[in-house]
N, CA, C and O atoms as a printed pandas DataFrame, in Angstrom:
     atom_number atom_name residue_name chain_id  residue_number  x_coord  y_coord  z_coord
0              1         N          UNK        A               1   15.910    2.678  -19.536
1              2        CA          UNK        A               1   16.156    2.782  -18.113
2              3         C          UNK        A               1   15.951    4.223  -17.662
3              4         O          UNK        A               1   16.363    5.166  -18.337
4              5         N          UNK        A               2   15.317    4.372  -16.526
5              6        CA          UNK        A               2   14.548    5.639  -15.492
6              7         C          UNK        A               2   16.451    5.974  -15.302
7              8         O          UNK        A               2   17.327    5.143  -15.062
8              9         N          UNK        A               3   16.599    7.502  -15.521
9             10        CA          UNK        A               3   17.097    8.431  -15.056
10            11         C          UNK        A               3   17.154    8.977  -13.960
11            12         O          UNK        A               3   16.113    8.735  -13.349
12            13         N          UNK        A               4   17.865    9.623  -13.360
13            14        CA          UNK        A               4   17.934    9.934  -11.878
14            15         C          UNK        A               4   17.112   11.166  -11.486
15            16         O          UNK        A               4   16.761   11.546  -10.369
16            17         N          UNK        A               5   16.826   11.860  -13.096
17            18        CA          UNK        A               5   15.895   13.449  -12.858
18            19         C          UNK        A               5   14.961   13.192  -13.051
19            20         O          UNK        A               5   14.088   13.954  -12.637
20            21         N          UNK        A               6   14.582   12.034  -13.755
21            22        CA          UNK        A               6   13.392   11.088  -14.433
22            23         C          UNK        A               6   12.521   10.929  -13.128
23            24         O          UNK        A               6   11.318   11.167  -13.241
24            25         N          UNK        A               7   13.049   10.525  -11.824
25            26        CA          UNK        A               7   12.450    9.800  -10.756
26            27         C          UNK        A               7   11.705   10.794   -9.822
27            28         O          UNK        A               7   12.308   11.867   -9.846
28            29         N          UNK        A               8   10.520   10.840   -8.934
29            30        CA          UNK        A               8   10.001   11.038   -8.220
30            31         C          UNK        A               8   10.601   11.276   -7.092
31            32         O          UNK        A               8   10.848   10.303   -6.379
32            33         N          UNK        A               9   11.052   12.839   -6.568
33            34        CA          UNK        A               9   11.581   12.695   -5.096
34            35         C          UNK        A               9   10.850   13.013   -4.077
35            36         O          UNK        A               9   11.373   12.995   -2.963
36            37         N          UNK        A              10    9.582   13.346   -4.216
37            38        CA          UNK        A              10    8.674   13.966   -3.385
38            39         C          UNK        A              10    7.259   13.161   -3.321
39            40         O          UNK        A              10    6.722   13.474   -4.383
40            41         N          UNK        A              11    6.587   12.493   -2.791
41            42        CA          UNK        A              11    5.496   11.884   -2.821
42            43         C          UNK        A              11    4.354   13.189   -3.461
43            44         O          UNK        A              11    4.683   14.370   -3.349
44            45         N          UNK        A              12    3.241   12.857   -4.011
45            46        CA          UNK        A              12    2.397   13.396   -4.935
46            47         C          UNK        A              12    0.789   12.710   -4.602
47            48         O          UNK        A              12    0.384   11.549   -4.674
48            49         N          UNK        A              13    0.259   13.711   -4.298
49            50        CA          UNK        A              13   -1.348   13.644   -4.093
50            51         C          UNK        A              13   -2.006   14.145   -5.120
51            52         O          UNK        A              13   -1.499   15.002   -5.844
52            53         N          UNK        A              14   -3.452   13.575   -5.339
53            54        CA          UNK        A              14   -4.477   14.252   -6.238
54            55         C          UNK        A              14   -5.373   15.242   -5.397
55            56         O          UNK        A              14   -6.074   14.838   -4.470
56            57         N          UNK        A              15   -5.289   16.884   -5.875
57            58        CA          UNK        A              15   -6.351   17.111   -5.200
58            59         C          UNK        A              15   -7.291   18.155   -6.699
59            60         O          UNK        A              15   -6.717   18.895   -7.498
60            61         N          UNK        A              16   -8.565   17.904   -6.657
61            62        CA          UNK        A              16   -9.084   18.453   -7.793
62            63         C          UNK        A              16   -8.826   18.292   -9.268
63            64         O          UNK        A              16   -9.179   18.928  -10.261
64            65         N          UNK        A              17   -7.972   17.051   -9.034
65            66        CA          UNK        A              17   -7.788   16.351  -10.417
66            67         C          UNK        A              17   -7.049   16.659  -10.649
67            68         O          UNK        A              17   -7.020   16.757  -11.875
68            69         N          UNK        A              18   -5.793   17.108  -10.002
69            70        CA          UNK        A              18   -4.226   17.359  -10.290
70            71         C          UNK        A              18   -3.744   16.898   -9.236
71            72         O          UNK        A              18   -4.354   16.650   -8.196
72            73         N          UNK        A              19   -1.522   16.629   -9.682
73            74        CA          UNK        A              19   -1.375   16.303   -8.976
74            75         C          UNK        A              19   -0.482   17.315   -8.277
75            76         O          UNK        A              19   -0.049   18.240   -8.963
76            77         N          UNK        A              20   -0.127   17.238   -6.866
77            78        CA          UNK        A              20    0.642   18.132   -6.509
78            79         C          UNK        A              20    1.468   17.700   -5.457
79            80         O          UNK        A              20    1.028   16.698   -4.892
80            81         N          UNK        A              21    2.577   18.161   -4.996
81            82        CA          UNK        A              21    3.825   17.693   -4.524
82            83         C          UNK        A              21    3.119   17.722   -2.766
83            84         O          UNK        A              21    2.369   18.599   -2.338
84            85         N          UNK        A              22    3.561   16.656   -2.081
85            86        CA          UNK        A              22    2.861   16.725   -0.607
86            87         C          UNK        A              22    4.105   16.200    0.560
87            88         O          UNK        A              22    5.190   15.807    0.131
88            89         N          UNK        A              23    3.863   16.237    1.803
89            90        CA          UNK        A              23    5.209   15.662    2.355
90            91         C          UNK        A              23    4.838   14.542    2.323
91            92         O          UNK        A              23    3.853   14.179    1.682
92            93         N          UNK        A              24    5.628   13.731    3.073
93            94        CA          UNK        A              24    5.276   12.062    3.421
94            95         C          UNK        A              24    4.033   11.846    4.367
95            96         O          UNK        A              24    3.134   11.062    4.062
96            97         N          UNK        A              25    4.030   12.635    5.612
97            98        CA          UNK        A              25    3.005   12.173    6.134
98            99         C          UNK        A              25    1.642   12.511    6.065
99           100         O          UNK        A              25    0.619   12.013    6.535
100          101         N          UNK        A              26    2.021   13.986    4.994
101          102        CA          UNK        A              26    0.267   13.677    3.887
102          103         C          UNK        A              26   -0.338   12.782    3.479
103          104         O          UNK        A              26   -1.420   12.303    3.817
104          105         N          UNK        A              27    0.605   12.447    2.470
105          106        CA          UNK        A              27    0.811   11.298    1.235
106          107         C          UNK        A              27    0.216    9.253    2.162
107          108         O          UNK        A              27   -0.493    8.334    1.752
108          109         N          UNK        A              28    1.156    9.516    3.656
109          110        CA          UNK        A              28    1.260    8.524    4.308
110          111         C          UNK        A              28   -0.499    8.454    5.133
111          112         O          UNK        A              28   -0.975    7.399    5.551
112          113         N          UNK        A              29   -1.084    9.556    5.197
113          114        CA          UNK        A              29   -2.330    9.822    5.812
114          115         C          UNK        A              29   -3.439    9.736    4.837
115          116         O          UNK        A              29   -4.610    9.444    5.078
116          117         N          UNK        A              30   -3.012    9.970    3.936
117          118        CA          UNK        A              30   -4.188    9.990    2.641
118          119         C          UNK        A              30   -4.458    8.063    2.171
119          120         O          UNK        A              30   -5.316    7.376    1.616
120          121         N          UNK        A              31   -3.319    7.914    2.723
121          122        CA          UNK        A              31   -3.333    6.084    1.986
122          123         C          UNK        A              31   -4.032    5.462    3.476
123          124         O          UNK        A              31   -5.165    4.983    3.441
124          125         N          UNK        A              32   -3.531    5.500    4.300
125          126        CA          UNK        A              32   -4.432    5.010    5.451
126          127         C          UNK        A              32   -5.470    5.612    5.662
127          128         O          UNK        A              32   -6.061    5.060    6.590
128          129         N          UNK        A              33   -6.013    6.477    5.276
129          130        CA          UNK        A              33   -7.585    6.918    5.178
130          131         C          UNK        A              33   -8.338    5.948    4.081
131          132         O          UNK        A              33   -9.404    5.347    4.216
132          133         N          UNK        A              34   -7.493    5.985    3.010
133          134        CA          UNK        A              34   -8.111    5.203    1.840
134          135         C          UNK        A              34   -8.667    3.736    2.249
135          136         O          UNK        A              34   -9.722    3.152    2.005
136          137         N          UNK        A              35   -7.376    3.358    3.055
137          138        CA          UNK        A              35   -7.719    1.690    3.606
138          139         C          UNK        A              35   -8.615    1.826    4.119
139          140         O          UNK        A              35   -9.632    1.274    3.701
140          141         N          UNK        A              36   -8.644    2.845    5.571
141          142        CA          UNK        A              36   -9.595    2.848    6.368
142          143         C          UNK        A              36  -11.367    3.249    5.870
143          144         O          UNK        A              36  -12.394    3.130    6.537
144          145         N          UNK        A              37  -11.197    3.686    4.622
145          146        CA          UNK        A              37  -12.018    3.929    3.795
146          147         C          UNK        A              37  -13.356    2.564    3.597
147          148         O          UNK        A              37  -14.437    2.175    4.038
148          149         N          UNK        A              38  -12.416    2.315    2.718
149          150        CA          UNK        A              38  -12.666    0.688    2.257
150          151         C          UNK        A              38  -13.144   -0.365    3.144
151          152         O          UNK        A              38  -14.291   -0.809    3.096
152          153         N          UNK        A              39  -12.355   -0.706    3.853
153          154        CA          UNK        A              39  -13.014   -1.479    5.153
154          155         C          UNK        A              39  -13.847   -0.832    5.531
155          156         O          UNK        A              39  -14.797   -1.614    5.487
156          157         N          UNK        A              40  -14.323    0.340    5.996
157          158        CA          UNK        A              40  -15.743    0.736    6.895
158          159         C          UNK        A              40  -16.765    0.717    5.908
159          160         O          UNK        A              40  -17.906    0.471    6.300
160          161         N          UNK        A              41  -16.622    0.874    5.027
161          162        CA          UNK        A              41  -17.413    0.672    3.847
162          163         C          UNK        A              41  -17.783   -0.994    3.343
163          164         O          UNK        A              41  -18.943   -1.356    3.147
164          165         N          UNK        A              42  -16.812   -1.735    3.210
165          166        CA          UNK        A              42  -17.183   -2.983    2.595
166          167         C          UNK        A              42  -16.862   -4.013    3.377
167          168         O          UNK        A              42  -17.520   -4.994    3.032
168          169         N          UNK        A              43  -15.916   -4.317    4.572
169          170        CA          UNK        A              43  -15.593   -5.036    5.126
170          171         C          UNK        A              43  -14.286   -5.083    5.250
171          172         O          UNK        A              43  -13.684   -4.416    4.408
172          173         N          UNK        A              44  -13.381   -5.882    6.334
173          174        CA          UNK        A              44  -11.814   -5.924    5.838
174          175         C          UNK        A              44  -11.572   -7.303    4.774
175          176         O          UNK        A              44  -10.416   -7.634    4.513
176          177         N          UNK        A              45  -12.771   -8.087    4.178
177          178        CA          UNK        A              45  -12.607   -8.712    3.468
178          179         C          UNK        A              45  -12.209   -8.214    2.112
179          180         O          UNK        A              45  -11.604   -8.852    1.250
180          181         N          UNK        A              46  -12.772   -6.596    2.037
181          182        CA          UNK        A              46  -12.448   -6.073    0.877
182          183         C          UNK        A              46  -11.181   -5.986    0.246
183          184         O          UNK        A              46  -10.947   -5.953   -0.962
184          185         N          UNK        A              47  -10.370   -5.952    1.226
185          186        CA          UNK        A              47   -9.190   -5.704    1.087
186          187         C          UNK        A              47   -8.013   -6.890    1.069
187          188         O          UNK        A              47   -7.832   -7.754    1.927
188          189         N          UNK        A              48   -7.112   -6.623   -0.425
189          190        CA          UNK        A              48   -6.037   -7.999   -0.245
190          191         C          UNK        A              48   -5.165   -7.419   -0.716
191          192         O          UNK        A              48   -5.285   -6.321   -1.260
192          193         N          UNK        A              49   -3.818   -8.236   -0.561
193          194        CA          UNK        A              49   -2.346   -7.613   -0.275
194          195         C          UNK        A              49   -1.809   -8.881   -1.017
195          196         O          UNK        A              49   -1.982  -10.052   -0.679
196          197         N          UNK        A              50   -1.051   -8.358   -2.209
197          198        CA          UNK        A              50   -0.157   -9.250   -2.880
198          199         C          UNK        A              50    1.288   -9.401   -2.481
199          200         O          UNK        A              50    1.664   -8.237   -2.345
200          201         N          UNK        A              51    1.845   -9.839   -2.338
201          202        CA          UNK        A              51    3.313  -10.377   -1.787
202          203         C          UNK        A              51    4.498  -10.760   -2.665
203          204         O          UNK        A              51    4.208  -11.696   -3.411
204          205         N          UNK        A              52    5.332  -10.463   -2.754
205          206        CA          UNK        A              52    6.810  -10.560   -3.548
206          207         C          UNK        A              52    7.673  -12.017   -3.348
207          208         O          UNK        A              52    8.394  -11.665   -2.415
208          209         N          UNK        A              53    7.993  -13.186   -3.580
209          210        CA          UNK        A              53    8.758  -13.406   -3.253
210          211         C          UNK        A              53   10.132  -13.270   -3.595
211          212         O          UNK        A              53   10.809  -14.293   -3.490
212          213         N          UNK        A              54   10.744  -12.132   -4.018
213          214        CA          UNK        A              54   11.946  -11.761   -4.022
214          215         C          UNK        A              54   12.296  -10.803   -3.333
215          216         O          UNK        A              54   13.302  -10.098   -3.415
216          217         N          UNK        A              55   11.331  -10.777   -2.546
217          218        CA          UNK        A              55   11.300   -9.846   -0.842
218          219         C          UNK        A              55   11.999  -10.622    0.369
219          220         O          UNK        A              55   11.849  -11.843    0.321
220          221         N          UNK        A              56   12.487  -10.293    1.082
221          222        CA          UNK        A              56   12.577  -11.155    2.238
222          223         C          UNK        A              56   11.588  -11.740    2.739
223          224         O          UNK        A              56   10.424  -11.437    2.480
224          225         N          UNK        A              57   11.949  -12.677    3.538
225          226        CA          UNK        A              57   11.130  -13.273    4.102
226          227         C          UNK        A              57   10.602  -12.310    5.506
227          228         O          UNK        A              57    9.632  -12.826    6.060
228          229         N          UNK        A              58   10.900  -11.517    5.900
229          230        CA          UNK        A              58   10.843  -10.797    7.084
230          231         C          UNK        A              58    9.475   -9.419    6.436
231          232         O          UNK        A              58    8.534   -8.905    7.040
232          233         N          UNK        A              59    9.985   -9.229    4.978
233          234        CA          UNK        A              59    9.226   -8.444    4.789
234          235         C          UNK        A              59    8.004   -9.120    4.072
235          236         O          UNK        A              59    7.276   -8.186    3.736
236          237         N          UNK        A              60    7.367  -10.460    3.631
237          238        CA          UNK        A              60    6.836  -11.043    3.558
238          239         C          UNK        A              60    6.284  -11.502    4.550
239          240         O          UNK        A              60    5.077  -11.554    4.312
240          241         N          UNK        A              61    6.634  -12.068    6.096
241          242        CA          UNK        A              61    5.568  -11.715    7.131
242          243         C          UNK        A              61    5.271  -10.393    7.760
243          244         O          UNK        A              61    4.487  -10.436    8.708
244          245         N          UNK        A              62    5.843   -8.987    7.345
245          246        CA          UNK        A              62    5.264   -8.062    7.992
246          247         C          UNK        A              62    4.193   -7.872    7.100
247          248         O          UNK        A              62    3.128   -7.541    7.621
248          249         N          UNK        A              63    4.228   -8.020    5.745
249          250        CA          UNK        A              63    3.189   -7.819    4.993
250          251         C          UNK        A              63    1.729   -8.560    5.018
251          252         O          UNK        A              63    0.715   -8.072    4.521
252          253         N          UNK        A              64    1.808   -9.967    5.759
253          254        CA          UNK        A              64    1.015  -10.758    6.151
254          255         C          UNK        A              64    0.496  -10.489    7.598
255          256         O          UNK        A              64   -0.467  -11.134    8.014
256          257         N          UNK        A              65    1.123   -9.534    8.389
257          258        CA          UNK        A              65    0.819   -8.697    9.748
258          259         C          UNK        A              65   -0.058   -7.778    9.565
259          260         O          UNK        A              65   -1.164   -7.686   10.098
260          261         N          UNK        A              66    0.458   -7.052    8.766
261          262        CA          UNK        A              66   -0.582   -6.146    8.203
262          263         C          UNK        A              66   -1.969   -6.596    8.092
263          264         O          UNK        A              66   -2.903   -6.585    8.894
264          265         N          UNK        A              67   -1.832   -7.068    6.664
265          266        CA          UNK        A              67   -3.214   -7.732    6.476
266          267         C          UNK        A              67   -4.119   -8.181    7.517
267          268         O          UNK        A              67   -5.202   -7.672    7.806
268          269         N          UNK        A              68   -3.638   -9.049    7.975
269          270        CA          UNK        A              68   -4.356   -9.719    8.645
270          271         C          UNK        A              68   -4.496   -9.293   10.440
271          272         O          UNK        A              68   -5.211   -9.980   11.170
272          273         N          UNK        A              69   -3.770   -8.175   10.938
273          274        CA          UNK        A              69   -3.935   -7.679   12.347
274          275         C          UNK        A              69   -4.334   -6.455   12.277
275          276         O          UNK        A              69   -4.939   -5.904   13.197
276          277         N          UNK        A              70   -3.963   -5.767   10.907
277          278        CA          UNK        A              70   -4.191   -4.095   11.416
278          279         C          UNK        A              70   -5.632   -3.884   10.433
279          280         O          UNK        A              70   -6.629   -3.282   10.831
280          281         N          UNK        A              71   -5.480   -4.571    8.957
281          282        CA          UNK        A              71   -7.086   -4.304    8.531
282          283         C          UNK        A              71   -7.837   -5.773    8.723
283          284         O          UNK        A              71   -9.021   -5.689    8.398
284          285         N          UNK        A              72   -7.487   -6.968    9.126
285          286        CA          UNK        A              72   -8.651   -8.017    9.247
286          287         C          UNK        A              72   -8.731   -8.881    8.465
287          288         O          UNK        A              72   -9.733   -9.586    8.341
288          289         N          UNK        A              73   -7.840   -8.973    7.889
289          290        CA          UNK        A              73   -7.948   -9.911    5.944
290          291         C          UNK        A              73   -7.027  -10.794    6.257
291          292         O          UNK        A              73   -5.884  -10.643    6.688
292          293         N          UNK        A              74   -7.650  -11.750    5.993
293          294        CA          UNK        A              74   -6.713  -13.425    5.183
294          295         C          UNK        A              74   -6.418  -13.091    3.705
295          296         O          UNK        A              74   -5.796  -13.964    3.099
296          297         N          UNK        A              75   -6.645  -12.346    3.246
297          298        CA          UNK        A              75   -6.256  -12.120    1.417
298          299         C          UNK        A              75   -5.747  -11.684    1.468
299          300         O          UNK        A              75   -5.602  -10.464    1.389
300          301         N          UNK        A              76   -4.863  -12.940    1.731
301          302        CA          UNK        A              76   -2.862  -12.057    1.081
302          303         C          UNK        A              76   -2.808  -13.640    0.436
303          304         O          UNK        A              76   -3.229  -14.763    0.712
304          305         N          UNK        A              77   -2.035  -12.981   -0.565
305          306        CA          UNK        A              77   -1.298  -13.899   -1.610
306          307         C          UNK        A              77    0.238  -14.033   -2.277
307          308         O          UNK        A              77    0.320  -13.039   -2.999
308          309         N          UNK        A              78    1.097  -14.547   -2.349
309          310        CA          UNK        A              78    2.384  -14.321   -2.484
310          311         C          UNK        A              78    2.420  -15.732   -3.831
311          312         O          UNK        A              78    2.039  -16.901   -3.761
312          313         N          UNK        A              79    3.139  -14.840   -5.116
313          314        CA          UNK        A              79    4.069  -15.683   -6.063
314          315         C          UNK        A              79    5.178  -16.844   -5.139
315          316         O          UNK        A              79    6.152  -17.465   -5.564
316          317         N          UNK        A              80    4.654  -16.822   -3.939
317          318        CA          UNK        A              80    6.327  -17.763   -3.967
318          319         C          UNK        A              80    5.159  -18.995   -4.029
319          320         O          UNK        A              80    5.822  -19.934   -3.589
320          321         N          UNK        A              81    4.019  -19.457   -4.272
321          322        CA          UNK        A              81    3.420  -20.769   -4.681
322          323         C          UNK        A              81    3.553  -21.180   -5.822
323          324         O          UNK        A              81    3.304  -22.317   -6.223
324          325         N          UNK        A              82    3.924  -20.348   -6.379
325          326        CA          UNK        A              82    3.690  -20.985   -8.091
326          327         C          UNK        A              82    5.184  -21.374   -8.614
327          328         O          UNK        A              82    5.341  -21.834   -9.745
């Protein structure tokens, strides 16, 4: 079991093949570039979003909001079928 000094308190970017300590809305800008990446590049089909069901259900349709309003994708998939 992860330790409490063990854990990550600072979000962490790669730049030049290291990593280095960044705030959140670096960290939060670098990942929505990435998406936005991907889709202009391949489509928003490129992109799919796996789902928890030991998530709420609330956070299981925001995650299906996402997908499918802000990048364009029906590929979302959630364990609660099986």
């Amino acid at each position: 079991m992860a330790t409490q000094a063990s854990r990550l308190t600072t979000p962490m970017v790669r730049e030049g093949g290291k990593l280095r300590p960044a705030t959140w809305d670096e960290a939060l800008d670098r990942a929505a570039q990435g998406f936005r990446g991907v889709v202009a590049k391949n489509g928003p089909q490129s992109f799919g979003l796996f789902s928890c069901s030991k998530t709420t259900n609330e956070m299981n349709f925001l995650a299906q909001k996402f997908a499918r309003v802000v990048i364009g994708s029906n590929n979302i998939d959630s364990c609660n079928r099986t």
